[in-house]
Structure formats: structure tokens, C-alpha cells
N, C-alpha and C positions, 0 to 999 in steps of 0.2 A: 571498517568504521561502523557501519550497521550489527557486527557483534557485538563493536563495546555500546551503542544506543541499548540494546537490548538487556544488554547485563544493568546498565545505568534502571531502568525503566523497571525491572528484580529487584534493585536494593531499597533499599528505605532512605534514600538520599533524598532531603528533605527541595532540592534543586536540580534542575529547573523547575519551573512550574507543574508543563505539561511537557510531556515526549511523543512523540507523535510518530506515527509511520503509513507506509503507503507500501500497500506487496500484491502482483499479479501474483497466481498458482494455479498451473494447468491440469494439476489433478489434485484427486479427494489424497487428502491431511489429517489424522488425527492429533488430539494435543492431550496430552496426559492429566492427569488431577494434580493440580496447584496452585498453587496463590501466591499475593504478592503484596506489600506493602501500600503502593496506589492504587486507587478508584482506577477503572478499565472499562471504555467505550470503544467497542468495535463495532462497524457496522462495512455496508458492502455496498459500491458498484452495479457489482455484476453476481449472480452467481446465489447459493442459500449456505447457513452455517448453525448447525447447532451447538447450544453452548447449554451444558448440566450443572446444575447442584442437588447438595442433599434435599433443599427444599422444593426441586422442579427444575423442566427442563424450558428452554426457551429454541426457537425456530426465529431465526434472523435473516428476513428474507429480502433483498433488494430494495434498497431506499430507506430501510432501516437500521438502528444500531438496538446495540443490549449491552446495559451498563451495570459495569460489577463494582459492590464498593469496596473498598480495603480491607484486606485480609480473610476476601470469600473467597474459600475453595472449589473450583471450577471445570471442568474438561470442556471438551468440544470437540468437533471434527469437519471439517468444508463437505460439501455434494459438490464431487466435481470440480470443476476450473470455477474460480473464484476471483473478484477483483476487489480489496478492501481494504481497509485501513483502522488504524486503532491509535487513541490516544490513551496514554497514562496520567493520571493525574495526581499530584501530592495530597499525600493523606490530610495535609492541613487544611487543604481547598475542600475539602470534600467533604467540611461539615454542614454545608448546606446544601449539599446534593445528595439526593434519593438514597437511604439509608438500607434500603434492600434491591435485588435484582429486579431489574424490567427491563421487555423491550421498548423502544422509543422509532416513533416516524421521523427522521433527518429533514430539515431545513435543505437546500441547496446551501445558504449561508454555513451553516455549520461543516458540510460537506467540505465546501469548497476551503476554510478556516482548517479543518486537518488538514487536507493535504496540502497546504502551503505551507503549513507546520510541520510537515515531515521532511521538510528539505532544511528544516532548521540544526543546527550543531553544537561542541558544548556545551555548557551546564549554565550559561549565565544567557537571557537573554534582554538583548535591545529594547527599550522605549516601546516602538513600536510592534516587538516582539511580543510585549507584556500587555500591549492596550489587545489585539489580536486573542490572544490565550483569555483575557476573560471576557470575548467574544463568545468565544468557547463555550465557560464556564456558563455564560447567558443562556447562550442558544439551549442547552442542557438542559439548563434547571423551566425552559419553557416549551423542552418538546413534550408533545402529548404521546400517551403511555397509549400501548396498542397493546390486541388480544392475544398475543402469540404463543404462549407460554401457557404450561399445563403445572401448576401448585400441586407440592406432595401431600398425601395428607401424613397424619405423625402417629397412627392407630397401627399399629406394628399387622392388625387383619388386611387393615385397608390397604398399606402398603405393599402387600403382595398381591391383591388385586390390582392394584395402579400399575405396578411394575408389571405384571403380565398382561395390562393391556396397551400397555405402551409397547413390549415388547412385540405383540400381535393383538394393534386396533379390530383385527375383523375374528376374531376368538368370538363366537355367535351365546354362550350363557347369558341367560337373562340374571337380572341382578338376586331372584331367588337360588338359582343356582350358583351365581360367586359365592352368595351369605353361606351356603353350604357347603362348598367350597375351602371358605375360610376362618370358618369356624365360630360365626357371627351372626348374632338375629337378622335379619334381611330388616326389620325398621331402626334397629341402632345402626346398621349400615346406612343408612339413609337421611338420617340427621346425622349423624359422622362426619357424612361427606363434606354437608354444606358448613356445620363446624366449622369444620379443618380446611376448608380449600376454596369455602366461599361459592362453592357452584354444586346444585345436584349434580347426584352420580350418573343421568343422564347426559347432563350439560357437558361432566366432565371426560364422561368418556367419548360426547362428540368434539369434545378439543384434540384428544388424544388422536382419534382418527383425521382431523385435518392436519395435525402436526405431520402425521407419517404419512399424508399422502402431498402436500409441500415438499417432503425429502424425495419418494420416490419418482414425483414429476419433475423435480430438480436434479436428477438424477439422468432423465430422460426418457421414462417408461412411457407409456402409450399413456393417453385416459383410461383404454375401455380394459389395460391390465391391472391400473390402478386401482378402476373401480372394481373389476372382480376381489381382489384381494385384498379389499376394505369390506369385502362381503357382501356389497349392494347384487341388488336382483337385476338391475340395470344398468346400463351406462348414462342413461337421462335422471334419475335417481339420483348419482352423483354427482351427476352436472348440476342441478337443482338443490343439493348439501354445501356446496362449494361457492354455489353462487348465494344466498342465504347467509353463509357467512365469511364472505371477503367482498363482497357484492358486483363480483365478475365473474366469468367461467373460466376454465383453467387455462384454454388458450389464451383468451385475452389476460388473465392474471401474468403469465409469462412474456407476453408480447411486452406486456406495458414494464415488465422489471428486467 
């Protein structure tokens, strides 16, 4: 029954509304580059999950979802044992919802609205099915968008800069050296940035570094490995990074998700 929900939630089948599911996973998951006719809100439980596109990556971490809308091409992959759930929603609904990728903070109401929704079945639903799903559709269009996510920029230079610091946050070139690097004045690099991605290349490469230290402590690395290999001098340095911006330290950020 849950493989045909799944194949149903793939096609362009313009019904039900929403499809919903609820899935425990006791270990790390990758999910390959694809897309799919409906809007897709997953969020989590328990547990962190990264979700990419061409234009950026997004870090969906407990208590939060990241909402893709129709026919964006996407990957992802779980940290770990994960507990979460994802709705689909018809492309037709989903002309008033958020026309590009973001993460969003979940309602308990919303939360709780999927997963009652995932014990739903066929293609038609009930009255009270349908007052429920644009429950839903509400809670959505009024969560507020959080900072989780790192925007690509679209500078074919800059691009390989972003991608080799994402691929290693604590890579220590100051931004004279990326420009040279990659073959780019260091001040076109710098209005580029904010251009393309809305944030200095400071700013953006402190997202990058909280993004991959989110995975490796969801993962269950110590703090003070984390922080060496984010490159800090310290372990209080990064304690002091972290709390700065999620406005907790990392134990208590964990405690609390």
C-alpha cells in the first residue's frame, strides 16, 4: 500500500489534494536528483536532513520543514536515524505557495495535520479530509522562512568557490586568495556575491560553515572535533559562532531538537 501512495504522490495525478506520509529510518539515506509534479514539504521529528538544488542547499533540522515547489529538481540525504514525514501537494494548490525552495519552522498544528494525514488512503478524500488538508495548505503559506540554507551564486567563478567551500567550510584562503584562485578580481568577487545570493562572501561562507557543522553534530561528532575541523582556534570560538547564530550552544541546540 505505501508503494502505490508513493508512485500516486510521482505522478501528475491531479487527486487527492495532498498525500502525506510519516517514515521512522534508523540510518543515513540518500535520495538521488529528481522531481516531481507536486509542491513537497518535508520536514522532521527527530533527527537532520539535507535537501540540494542547482540554486542551493538547504539543512532541515528538527522542528522544521523545506518546501519544494513543482517540478524542482532536488537530492537529499538523512544524518542518521531520522523520524519525519512529507506531504505532497497538487500542483494546482500550489499557486499560492512559495514559488521557490525554503526552509520553514513547523506549527505543532501543521505537524500534527500531516501526520494524521498520512494514515489517509485513496485518491478521493472526505469532507472533513478536505477541511484538514487546507489546514495544511494555511499553516504553509504562514510559517515563517528560517536561515538555513546556503543560495548558489550563478557566476560559473563563484560557483566553484561555493562548491569547494561547502565541500570543505574550514579550507582557511582568505577571499584574495579564492579571487586568485578562480580567476576573478577579488572586488567583482565581492559585489557578485551579494548580487547573486543576497549575502557577502563573508556572511555566506559563515552559512556554509554552520550548515556542515549542523550535519557533522547530527551525525554525533564531539563539539571540540567539530570545531577543529571548521578550523576554529578554539572550542569556545565555536561555541560563541554557533550560538550567535541559532542563539543556543550546540548542546542545548540538540537537547532542545
Amino acid at each position: 500500500m505505501i508503494e502505490e501512495k508513493f508512485a500516486l504522490a510521482a505522478s501528475d495525478a491531479r487527486d487527492p489534494l495532498i498525500i502525506a506520509f510519516y517514515e521512522a529510518q534508523a540510518e543515513h539515506r540518500e535520495l538521488g536528483t529528481h522531481s516531481h509534479a507536486r509542491g513537497q514539504l518535508s520536514g522532521l521529528r527527530h533527527g537532520l536532513l539535507t535537501i540540494g538544488t542547482d540554486a542551493g542547499a538547504w539543512i532541515v533540522p528538527a522542528d522544521h520543514a523545506v518546501w519544494l515547489p513543482p517540478h524542482q529538481r532536488h537530492y537529499g540525504w538523512t544524518h542518521g536515524a531520522v523520524e519525519g514525514w512529507s506531504c505532497y501537494i497538487s500542483e494546482a494548490a500550489c499557486a499560492t505557495l512559495p514559488d521557490r525552495p525554503c526552509t520553514i519552522r513547523t506549527s505543532g498544528l501543521l505537524r500534527e495535520a500531516v501526520m494524521r494525514a498520512s494514515s489517509w488512503q485513496g485518491d478521493d478524500l472526505t469532507p472533513e479530509q478536505w477541511r484538514l488538508a487546507q489546514v495544511i495548505l494555511d499553516e504553509l503559506r504562514a510559517a515563517p522562512v528560517e536561515p538555513f540554507g546556503s543560495p548558489m551564486p550563478r557566476d560559473p567563478r563563484l560557483v566553484l568557490i561555493a562548491r569547494a567551500l561547502l565541500d570543505d567550510p574550514s579550507d582557511g584562503r582568505n577571499i584574495q586568495e579564492w579571487a586568485l584562485w578562480a580567476g576573478i578580481p577579488e572586488r567583482t568577487l565581492s559585489r557578485r556575491f551579494v548580487i547573486e545570493t543576497g549575502f557577502t562572501y563573508t556572511a555566506w561562507r559563515q552559512r556554509a560553515c554552520l550548515m556542515r557543522a549542523l550535519e557533522m553534530l547530527a551525525e554525533g561528532r564531539a563539539v571540540t572535533t567539530v570545531a577543529l575541523d571548521m578550523g576554529y582556534d578554539s572550542v569556545s570560538a565555536f561555541i560563541a559562532f554557533f550560538k550567535r547564530s541559532l542563539g543556543v550552544t550546540p548542546s542545548a541546540y540538540f537537547r532542545r531538537t
